[in-house]
C-alpha positions in Angstrom: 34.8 -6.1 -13.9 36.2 -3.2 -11.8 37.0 -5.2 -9.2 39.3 -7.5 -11.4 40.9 -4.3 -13.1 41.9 -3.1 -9.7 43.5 -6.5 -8.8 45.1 -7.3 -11.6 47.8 -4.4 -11.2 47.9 -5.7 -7.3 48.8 -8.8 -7.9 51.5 -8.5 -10.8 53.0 -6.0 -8.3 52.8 -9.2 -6.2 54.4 -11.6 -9.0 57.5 -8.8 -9.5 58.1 -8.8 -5.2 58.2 -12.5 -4.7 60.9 -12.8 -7.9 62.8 -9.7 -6.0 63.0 -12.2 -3.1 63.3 -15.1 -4.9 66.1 -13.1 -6.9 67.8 -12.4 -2.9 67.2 -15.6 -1.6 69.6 -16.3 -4.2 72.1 -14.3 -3.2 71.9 -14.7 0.0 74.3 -18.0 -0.8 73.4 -21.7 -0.6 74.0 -24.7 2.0 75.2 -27.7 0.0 73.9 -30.6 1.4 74.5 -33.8 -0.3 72.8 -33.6 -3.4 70.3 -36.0 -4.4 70.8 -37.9 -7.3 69.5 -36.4 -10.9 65.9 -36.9 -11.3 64.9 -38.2 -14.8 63.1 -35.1 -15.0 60.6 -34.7 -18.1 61.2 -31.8 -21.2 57.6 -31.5 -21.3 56.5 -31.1 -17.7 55.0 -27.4 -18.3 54.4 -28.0 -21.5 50.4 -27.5 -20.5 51.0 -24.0 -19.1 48.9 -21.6 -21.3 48.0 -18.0 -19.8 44.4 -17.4 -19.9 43.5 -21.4 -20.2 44.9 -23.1 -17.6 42.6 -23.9 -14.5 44.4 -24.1 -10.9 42.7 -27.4 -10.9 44.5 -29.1 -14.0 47.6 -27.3 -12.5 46.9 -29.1 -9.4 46.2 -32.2 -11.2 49.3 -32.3 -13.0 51.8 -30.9 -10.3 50.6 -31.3 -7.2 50.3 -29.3 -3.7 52.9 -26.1 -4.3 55.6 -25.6 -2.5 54.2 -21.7 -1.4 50.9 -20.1 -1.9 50.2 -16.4 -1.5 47.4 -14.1 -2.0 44.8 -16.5 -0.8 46.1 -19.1 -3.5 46.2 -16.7 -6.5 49.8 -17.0 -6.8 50.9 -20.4 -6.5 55.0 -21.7 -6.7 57.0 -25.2 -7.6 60.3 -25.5 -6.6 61.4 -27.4 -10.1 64.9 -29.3 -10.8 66.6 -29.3 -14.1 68.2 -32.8 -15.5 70.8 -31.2 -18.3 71.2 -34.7 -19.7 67.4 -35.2 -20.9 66.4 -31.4 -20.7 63.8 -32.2 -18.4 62.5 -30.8 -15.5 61.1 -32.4 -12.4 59.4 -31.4 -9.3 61.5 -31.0 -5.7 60.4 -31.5 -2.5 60.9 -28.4 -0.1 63.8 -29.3 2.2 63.7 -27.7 5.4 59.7 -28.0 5.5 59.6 -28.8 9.4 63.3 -28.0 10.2 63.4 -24.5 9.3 64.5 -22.3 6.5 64.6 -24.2 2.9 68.0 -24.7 1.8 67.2 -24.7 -1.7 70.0 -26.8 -2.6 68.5 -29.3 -4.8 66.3 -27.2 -7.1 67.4 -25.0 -9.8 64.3 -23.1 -10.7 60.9 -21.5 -9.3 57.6 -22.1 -10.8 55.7 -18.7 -9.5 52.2 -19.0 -11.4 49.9 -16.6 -11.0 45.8 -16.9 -11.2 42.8 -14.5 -11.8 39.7 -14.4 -9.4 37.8 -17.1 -11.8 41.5 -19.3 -11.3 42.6 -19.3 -14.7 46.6 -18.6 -15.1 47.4 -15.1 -15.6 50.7 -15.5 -16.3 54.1 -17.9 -15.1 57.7 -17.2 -15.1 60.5 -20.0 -14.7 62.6 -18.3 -12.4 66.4 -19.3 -11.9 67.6 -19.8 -8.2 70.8 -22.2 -8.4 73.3 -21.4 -10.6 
């Protein structure tokens, strides 16, 4: 039990430094290539996100290989789109994945999820990274 009380506070300091860089990634500015055309994208694609029930596994499951993993796969993100038409969203695939530095022209939000030791979600935040 001690051991999980000292790495909870670890890794929510963690969660709050990769939405600071997520944050200045942001700011750093955007290349615009051309963009893709709107995915469909689904209003209830997270709808199955519940802190302290969600297993890695269904996460997994329902999303797919992340586009980042940190902390030995406790924190886990998807780069996510946003379809304003049907509120959805939708998964994007990480540009730049064997050319270099992502781009991170096509999505509009980050999925950072983090997991305990037993991998149940700890908490998630939608993060905003295209304006």
């Amino acid at each position: 039990m001690k051991d999980e009380e000292v790495r909870k506070p670890r890794a929510v300091k963690l969660f709050h430094c990769i939405i600071g860089l997520m944050s200045a990634l942001t700011l750093t500015g955007c290349v615009t290539d051309t963009p893709t055309p709107l995915a469909h994208g689904s209003p209830n694609l997270l709808n199955f996100l519940a802190d302290g029930k969600t297993t890695q596994e269904q996460v997994l499951t329902r999303l797919g290989q992340p586009s980042g993993s940190f902390e030995s796969g406790n924190i886990l993100t998807y780069r996510l789109g946003y379809n304003p038409q049907s509120h959805g969203y939708f998964l994007v695939e990480r540009e730049g994945r064997n050319t270099g530095w992502p781009t991170w022209s096509n999505a509009s939000f980050s999925l950072v999820l983090v997991f305990n030791n037993a991998d149940i979600l700890q908490s998630h935040s939608l993060v905003k990274v295209n304006q």
